[in-house]
Every structure is written in structure tokens, then in C-alpha cells.
N, CA, C and O atoms as a DFTB+ gen file, in Angstrom:
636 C
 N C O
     1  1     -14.320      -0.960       3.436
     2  2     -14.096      -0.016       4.494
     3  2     -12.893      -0.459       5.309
     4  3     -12.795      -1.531       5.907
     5  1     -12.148       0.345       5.260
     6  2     -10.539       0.218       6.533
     7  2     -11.184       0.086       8.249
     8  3     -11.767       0.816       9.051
     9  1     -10.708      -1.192       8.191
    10  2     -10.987      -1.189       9.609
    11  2      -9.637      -1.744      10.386
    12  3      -8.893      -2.284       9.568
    13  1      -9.131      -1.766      11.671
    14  2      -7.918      -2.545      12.644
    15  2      -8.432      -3.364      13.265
    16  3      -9.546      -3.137      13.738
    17  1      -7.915      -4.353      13.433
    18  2      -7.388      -4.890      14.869
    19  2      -6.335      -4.991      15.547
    20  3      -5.311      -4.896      14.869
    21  1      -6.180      -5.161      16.715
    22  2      -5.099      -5.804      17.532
    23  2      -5.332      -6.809      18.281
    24  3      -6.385      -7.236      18.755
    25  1      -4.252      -7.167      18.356
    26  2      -4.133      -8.491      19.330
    27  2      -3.448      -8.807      19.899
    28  3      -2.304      -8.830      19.447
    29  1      -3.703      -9.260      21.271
    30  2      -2.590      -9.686      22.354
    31  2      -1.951     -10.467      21.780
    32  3      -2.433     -11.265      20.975
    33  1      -0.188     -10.357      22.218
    34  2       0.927     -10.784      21.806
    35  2       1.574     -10.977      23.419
    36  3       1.110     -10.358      24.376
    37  1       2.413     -11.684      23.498
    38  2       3.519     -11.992      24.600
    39  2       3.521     -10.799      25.138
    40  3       3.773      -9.742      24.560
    41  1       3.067     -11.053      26.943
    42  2       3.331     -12.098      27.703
    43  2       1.602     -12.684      27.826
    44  3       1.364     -13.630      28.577
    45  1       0.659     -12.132      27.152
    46  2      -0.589     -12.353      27.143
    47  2      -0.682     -13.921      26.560
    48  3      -1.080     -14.820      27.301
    49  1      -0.359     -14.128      25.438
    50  2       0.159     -15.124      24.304
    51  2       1.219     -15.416      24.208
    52  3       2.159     -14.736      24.620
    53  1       1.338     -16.864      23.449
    54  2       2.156     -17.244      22.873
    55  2       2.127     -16.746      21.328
    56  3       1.184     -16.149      20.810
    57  1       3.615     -17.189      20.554
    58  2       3.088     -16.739      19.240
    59  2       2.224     -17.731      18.487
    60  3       1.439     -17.451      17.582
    61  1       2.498     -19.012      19.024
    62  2       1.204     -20.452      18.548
    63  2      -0.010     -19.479      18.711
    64  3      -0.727     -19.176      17.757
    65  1      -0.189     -19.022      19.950
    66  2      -1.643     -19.145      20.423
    67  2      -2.364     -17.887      19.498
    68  3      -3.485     -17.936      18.991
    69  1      -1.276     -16.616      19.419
    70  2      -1.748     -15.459      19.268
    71  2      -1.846     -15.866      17.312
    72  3      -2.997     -15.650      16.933
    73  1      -1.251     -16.188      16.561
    74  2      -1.726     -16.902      15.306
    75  2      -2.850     -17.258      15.243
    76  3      -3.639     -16.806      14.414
    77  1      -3.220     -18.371      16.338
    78  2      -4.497     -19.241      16.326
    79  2      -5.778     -18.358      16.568
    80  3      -6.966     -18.546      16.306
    81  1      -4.945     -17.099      17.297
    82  2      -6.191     -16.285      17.352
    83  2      -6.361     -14.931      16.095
    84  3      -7.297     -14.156      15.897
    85  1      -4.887     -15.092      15.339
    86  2      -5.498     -13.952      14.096
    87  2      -5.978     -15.156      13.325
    88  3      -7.051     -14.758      12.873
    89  1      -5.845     -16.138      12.997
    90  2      -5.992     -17.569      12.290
    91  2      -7.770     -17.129      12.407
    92  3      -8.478     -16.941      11.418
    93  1      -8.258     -17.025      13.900
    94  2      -9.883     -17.475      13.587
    95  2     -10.843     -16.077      13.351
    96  3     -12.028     -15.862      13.094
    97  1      -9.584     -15.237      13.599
    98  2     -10.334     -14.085      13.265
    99  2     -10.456     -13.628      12.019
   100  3     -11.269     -12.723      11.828
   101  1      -9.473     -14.287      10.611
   102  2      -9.691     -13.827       9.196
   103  2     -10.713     -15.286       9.032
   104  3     -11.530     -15.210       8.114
   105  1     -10.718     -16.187       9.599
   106  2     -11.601     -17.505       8.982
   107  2     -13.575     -16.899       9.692
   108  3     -14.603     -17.254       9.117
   109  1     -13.563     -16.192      10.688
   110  2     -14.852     -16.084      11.425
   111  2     -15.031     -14.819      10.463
   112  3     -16.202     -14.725      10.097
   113  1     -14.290     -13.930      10.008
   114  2     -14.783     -13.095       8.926
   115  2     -15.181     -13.904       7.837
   116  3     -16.242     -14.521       7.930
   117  1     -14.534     -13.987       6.888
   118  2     -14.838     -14.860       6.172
   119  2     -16.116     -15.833       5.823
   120  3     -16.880     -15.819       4.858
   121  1     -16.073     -16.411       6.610
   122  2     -17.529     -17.480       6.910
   123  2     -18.658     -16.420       7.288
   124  3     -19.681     -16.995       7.660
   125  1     -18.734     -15.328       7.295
   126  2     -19.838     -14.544       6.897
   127  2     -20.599     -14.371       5.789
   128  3     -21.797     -14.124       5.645
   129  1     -19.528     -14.576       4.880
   130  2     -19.770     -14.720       3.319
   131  2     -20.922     -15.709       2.914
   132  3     -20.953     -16.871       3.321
   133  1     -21.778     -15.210       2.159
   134  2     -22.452     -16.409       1.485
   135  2     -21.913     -17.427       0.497
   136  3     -22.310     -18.555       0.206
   137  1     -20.584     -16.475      -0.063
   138  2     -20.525     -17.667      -1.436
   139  2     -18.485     -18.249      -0.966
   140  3     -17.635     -18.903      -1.571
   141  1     -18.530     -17.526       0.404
   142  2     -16.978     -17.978       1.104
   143  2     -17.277     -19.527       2.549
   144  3     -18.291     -19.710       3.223
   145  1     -16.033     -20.302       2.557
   146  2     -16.056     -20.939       3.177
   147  2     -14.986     -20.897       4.252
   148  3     -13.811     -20.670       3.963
   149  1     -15.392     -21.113       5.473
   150  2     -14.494     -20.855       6.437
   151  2     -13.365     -21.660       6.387
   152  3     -12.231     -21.392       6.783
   153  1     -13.887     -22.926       5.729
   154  2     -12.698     -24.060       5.640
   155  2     -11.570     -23.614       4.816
   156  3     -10.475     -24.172       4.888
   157  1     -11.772     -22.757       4.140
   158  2     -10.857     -22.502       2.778
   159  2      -9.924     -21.449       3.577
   160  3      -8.707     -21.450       3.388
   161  1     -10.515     -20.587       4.440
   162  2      -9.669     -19.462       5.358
   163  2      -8.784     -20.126       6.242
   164  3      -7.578     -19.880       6.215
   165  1      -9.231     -20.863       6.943
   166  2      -8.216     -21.921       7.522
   167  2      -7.730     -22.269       7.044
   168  3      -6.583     -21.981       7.387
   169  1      -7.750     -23.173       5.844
   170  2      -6.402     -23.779       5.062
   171  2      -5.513     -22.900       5.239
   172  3      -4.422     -23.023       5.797
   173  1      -6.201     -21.570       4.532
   174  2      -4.945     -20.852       3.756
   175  2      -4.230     -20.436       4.301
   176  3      -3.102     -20.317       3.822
   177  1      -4.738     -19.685       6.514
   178  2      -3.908     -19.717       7.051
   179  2      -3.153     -20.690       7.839
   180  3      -2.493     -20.407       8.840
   181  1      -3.272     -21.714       7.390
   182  2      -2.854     -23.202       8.412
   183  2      -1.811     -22.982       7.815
   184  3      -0.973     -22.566       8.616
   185  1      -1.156     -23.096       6.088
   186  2      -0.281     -23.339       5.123
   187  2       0.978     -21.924       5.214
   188  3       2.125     -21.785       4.789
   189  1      -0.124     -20.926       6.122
   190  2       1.071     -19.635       6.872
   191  2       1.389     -19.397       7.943
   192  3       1.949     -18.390       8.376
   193  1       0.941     -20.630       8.644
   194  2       1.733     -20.840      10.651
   195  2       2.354     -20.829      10.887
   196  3       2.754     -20.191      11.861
   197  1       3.084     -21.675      10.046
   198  2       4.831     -21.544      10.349
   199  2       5.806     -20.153      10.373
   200  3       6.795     -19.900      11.061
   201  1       5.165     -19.424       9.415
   202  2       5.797     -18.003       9.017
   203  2       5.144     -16.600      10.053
   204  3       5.676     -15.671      10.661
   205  1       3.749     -17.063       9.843
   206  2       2.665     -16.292      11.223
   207  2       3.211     -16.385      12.322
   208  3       3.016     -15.386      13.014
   209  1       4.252     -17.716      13.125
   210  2       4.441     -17.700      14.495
   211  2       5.786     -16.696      14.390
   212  3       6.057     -15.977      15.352
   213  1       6.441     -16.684      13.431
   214  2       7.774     -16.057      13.044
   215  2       7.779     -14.828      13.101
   216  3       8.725     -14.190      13.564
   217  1       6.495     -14.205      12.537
   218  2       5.938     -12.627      12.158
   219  2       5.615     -12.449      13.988
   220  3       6.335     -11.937      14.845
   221  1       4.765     -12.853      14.069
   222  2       3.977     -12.620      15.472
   223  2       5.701     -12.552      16.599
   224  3       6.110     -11.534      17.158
   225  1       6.348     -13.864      16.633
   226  2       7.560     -13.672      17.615
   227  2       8.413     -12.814      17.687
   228  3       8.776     -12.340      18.763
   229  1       9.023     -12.359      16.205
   230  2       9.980     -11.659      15.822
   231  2       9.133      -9.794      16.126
   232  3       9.765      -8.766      15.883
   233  1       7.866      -9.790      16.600
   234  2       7.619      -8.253      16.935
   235  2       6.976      -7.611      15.237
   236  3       6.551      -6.465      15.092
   237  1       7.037      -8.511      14.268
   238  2       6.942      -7.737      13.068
   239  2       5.628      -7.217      13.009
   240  3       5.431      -6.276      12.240
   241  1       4.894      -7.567      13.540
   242  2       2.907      -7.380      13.367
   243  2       3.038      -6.677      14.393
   244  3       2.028      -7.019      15.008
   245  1       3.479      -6.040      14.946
   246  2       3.455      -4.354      15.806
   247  2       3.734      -3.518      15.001
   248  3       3.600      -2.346      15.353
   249  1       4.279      -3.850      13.475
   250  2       4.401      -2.189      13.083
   251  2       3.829      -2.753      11.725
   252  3       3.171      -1.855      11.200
   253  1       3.827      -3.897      10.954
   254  2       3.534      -4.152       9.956
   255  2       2.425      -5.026       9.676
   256  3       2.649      -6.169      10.073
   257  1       1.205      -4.859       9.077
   258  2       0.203      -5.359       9.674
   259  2      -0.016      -7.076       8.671
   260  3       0.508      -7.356       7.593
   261  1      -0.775      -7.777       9.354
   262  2      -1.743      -8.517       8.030
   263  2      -2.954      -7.961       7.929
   264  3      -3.701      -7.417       8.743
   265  1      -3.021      -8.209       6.707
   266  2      -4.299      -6.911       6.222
   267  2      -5.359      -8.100       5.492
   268  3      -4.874      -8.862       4.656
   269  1      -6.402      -8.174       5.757
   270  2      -7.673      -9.182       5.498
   271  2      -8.282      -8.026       4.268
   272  3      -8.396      -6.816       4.464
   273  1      -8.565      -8.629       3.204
   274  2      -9.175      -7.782       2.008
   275  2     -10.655      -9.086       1.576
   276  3     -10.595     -10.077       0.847
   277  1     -11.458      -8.713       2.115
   278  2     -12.872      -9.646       1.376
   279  2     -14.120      -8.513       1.260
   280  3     -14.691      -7.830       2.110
   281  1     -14.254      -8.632      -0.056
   282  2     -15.466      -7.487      -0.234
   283  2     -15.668      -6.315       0.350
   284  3     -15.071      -5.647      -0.494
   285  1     -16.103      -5.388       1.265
   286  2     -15.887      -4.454       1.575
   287  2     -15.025      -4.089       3.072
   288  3     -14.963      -3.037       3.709
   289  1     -14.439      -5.371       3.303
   290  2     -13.865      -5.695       4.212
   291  2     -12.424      -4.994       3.775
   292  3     -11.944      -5.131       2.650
   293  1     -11.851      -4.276       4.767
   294  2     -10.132      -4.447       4.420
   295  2      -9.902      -3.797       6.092
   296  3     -10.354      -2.849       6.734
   297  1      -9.022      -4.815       6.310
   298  2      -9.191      -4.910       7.699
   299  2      -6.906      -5.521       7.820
   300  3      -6.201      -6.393       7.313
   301  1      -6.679      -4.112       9.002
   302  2      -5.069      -4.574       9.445
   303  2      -5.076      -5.044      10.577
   304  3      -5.332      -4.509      11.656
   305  1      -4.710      -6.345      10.253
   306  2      -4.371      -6.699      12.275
   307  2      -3.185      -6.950      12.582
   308  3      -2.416      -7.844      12.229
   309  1      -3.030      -5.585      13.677
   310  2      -1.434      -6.184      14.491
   311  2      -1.506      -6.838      15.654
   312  3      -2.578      -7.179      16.154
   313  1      -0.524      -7.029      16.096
   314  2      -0.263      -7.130      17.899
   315  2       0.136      -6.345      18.747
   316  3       0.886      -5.462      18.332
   317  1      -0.132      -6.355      19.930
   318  2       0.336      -5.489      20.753
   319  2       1.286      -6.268      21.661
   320  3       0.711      -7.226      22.176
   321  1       2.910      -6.109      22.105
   322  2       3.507      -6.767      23.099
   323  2       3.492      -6.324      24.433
   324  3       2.527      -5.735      24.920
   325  1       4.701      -6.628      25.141
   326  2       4.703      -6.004      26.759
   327  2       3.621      -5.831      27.503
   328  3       2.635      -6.557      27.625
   329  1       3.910      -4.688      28.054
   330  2       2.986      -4.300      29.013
   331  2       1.844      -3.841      28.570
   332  3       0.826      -4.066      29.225
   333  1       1.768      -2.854      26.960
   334  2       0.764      -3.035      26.950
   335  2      -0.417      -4.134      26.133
   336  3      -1.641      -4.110      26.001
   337  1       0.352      -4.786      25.824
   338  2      -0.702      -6.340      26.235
   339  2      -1.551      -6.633      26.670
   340  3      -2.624      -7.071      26.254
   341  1      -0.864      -6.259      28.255
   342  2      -2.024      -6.737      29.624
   343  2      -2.968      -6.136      29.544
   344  3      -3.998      -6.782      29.348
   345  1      -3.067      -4.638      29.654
   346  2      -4.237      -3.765      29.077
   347  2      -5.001      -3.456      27.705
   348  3      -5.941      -2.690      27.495
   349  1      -4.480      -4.080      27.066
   350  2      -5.450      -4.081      25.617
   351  2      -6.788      -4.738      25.585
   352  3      -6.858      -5.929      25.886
   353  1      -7.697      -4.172      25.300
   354  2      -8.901      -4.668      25.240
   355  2      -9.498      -4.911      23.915
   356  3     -10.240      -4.101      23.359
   357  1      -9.119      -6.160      23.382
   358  2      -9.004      -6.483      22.324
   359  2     -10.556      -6.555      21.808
   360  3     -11.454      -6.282      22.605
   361  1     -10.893      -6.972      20.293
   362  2     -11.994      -6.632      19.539
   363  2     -11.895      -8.114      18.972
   364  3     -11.582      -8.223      17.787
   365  1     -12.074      -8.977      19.527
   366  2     -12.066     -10.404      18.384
   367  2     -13.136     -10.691      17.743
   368  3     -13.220     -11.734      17.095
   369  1     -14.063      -9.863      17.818
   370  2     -15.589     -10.303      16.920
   371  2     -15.183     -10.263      15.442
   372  3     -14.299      -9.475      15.106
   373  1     -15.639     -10.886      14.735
   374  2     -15.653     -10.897      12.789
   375  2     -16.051      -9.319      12.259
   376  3     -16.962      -8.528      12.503
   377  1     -15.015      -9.323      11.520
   378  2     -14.841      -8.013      10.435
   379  2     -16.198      -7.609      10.042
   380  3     -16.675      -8.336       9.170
   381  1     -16.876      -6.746      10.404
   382  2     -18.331      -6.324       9.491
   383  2     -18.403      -6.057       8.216
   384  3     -17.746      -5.022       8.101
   385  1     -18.819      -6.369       7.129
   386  2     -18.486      -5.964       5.625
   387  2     -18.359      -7.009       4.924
   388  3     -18.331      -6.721       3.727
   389  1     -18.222      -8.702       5.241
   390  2     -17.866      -9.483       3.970
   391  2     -18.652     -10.236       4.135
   392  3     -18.272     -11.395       3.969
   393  1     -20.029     -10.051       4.510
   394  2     -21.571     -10.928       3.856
   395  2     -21.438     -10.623       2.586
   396  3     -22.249     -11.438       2.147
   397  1     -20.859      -9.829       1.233
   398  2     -21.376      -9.589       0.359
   399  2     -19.923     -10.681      -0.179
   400  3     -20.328     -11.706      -0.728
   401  1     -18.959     -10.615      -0.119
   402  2     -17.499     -10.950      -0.519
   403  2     -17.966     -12.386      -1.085
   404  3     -18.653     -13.186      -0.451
   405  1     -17.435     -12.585      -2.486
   406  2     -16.978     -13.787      -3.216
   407  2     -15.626     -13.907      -3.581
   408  3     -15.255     -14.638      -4.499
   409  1     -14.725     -13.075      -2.756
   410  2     -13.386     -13.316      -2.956
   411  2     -12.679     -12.848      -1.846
   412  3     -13.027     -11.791      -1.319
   413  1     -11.476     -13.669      -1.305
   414  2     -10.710     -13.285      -0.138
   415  2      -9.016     -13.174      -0.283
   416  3      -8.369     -13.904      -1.034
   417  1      -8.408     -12.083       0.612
   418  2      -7.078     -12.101       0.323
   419  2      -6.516     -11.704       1.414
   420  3      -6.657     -10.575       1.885
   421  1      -5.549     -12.985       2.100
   422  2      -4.853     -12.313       3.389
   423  2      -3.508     -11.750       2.595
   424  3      -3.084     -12.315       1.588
   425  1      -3.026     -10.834       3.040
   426  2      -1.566      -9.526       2.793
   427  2      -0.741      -9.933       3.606
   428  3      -0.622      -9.231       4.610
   429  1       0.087     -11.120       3.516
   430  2       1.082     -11.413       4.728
   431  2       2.222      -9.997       4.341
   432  3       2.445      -9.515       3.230
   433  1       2.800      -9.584       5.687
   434  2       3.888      -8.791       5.714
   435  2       5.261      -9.663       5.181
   436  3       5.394     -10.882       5.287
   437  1       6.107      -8.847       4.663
   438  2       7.451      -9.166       4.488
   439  2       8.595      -8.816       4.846
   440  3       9.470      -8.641       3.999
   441  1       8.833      -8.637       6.187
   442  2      10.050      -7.546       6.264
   443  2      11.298      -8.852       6.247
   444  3      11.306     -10.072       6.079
   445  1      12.442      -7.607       6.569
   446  2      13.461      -8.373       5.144
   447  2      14.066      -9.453       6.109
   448  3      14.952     -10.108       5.561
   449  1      13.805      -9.802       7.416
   450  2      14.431     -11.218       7.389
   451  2      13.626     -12.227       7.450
   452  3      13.949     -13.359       7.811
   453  1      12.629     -11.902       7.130
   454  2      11.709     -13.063       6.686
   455  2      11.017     -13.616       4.976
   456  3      10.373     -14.568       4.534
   457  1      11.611     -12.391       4.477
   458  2      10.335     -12.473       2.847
   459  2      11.023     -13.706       2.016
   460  3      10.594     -13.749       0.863
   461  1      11.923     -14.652       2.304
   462  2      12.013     -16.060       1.476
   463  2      11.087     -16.879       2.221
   464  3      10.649     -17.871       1.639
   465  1      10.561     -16.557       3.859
   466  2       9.615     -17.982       4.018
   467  2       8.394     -17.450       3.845
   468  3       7.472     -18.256       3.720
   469  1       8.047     -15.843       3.790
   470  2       6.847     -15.246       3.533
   471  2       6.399     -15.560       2.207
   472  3       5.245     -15.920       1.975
   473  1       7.597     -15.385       1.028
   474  2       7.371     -15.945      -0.565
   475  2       6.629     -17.186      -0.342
   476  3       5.606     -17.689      -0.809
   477  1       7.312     -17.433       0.344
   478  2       7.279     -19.106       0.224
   479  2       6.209     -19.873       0.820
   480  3       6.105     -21.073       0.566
   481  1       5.423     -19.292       1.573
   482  2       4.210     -19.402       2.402
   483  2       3.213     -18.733       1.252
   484  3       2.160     -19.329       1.025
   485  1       3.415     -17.903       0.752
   486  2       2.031     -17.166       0.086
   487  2       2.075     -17.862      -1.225
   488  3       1.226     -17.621      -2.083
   489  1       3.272     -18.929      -1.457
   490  2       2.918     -19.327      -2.733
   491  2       2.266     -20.885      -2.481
   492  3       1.994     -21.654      -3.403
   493  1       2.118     -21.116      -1.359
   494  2       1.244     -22.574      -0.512
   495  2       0.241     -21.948      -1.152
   496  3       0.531     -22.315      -2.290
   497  1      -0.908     -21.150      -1.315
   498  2      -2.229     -21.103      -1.369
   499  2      -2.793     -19.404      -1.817
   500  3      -2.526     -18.260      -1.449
   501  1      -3.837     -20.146      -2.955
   502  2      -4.466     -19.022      -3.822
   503  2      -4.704     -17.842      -2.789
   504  3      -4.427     -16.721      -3.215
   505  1      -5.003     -17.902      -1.967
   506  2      -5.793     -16.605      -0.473
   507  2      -4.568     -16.068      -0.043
   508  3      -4.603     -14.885       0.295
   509  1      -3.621     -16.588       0.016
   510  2      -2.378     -15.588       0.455
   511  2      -1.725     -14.862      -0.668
   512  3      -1.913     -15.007      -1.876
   513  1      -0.981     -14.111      -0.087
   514  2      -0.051     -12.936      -1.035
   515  2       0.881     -12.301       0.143
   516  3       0.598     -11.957       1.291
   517  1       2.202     -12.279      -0.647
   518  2       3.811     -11.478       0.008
   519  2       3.162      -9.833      -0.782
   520  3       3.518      -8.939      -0.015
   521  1       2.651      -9.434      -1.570
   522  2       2.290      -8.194      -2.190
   523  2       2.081      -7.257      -1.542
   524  3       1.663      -7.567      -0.426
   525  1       2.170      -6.229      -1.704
   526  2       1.452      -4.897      -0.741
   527  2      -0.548      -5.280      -1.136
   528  3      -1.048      -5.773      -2.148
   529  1      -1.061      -4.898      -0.137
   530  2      -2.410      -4.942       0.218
   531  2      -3.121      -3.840      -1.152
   532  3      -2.471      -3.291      -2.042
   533  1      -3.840      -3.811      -1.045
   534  2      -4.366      -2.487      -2.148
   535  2      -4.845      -1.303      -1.018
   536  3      -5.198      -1.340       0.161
   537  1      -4.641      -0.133      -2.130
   538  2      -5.077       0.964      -1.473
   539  2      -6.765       0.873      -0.993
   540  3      -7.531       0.664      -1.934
   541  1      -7.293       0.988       0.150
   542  2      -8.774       1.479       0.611
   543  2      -9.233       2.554       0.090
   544  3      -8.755       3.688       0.132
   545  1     -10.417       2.084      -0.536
   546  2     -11.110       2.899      -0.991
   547  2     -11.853       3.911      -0.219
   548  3     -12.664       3.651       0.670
   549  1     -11.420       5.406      -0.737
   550  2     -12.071       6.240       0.228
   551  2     -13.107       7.197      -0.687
   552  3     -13.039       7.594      -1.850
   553  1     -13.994       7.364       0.270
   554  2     -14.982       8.521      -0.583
   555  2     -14.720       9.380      -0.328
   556  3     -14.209       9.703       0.744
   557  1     -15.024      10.153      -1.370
   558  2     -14.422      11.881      -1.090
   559  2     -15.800      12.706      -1.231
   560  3     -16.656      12.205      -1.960
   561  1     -16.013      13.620      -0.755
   562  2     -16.795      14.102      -1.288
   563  2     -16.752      14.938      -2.370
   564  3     -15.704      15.327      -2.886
   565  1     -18.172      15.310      -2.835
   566  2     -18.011      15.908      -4.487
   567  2     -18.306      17.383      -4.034
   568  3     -19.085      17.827      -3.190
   569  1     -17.159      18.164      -5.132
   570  2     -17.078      19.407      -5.108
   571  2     -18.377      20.192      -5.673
   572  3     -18.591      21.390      -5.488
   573  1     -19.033      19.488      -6.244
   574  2     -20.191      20.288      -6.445
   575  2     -21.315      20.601      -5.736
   576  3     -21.780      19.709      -5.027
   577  1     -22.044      22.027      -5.775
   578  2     -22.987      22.244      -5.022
   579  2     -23.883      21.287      -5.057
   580  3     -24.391      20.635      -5.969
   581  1     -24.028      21.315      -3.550
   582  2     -25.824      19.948      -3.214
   583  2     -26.827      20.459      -3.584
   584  3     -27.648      19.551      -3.451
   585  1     -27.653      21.814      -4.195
   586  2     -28.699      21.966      -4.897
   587  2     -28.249      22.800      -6.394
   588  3     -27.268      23.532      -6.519
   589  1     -29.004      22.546      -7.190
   590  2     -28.917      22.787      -8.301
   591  2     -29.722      24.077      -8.613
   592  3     -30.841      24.072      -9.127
   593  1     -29.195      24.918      -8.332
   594  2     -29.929      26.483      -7.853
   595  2     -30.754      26.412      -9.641
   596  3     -31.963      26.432      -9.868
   597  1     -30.021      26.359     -10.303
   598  2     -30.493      26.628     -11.933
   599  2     -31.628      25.999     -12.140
   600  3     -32.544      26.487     -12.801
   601  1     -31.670      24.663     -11.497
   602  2     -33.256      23.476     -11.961
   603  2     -34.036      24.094     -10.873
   604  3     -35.242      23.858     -10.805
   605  1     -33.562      24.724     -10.171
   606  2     -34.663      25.290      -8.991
   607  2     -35.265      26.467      -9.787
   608  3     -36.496      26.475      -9.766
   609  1     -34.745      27.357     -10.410
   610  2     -34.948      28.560     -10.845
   611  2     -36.000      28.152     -11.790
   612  3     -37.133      28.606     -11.629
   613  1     -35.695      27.179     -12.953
   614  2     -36.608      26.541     -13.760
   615  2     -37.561      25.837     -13.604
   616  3     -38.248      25.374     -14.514
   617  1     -37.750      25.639     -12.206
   618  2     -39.094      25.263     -12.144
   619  2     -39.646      25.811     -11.182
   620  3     -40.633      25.195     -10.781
   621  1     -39.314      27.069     -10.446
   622  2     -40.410      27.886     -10.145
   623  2     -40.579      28.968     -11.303
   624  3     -41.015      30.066     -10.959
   625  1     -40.417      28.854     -12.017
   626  2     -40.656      30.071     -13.512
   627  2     -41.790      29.183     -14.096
   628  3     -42.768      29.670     -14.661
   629  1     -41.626      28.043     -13.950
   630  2     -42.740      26.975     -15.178
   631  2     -44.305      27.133     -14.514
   632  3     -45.455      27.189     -14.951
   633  1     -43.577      27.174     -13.079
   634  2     -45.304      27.627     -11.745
   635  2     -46.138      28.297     -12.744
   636  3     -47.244      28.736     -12.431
């Protein structure tokens, strides 16, 4: 299920701090998991801090998200800067959906003056990726009628 976040960014945060806080928000998802470890979410974003404080400073996670993909989880988190910052009433609780997840994938963004340290960060560790995110799965509904007038017909005739 597609879900957002945001997150305070400068002057609320720093870009250290505001990392540290998308940092515990894909690891506190995560560690919901039965067969995921929070330690492993941390690594993977510890090994993308350097590039995360870069994304977060440079304004890029206001329009381009990191996108958390674990089991029915798929979740974009940006930042919000300026002013409205101060007023954002942010959502830091853990992603609902990845108690079931045995596999995790953060979607670092790439825009173009960063994608040699973004490469280069997502190739530190199996959980990251420079890739586009996958499409969310949406249900559609089905074009067919909800009663089956014909099995109805056939079994009040059998009465």
C-alpha cells in the first residue's frame, strides 16, 4: 500500500539530524518484520549518510522522494523546508504493512548532481538501490457484475 511521509528539514533540522530522523524511520519500519532486522536497516542507511545529508541539504527530497518498499509497505518520504517546516506536523510513527515483509528496499533518489555518489552509496549495501522504486500496486475494481443474476435464476427454478 502507497503511503508518505514528510519530514522536517531546515530551519527545523539539520541535514545530520533530519537523515537521522528518515534513518530511524525506514529502520523502526522495518523491525516490525518478523523475519527483518533493524540492525540490517541501519547499516544500510548508515553506508547512505553521507549522500542522505547531500539529498536532504541540496532541497532534493522536497520533490524527489526516498521511497521504503518492504512487503506491503511502499512508503515516499520527503522533506519539507522553510517556513513551512515550522508548521508541519509530522507522522514519525513506523510504516503500517511490513509485519509480513522478508525483504527490504530503500529507492535512494538520483538527481543529476548527485547520481555518481548516489551509484556509489547504493552499491555499499544489498537494501539500497539508485533504480526507480517499482510501480504500487493498485486494485482496481472488477468490471463484472457483483451478483450472478444467471446462478440466481438457477436456483430459484431448482426450488
Amino acid at each position: 500500500m502507497r503511503r508518505t511521509r514528510e519530514v522536517a528539514a531546515s530551519p527545523v533540522r539539520s541535514a545530520s539530524a533530519t537523515w537521522r530522523v528518515i534513518a530511524d524511520l525506514v529502520a523502526d519500519t522495518v523491525a516490525r518484520s518478523t523475519s527483518l532486522s533493524r540492525d540490517e536497516a541501519v547499516q544500510a542507511m548508515s553506508v547512505a549518510e553521507a549522500v542522505g545529508r547531500m539529498l536532504v541539504a541540496g532541497g532534493h527530497l522536497q520533490k524527489h522522494p526516498i521511497t521504503l518498499v518492504a512487503g506491503q509497505v511502499h512508503c515516499e518520504i520527503t522533506t519539507v523546508s522553510g517556513t513551512a517546516a515550522l508548521t508541519l506536523e509530522e507522522n514519525l510513527n513506523p510504516i503500517p504493512g511490513a509485519a509480513g515483509a522478508d525483504d527490504f528496499t530503500v529507492y535512494l533518489p538520483s538527481p543529476a548532481p548527485l547520481q555518481e555518489q548516489v551509484t556509489a552509496a547504493a552499491g555499499g549495501h544489498d537494501r539500497l538501490s539508485d533504480a526507480a522504486p517499482p510501480a504500487t500496486e493498485t486494485k482496481t475494481a472488477s468490471s463484472a457484475p457483483l451478483i450472478d443474476r444467471e446462478a440466481l435464476r438457477r436456483a430459484a427454478l431448482q426450488r
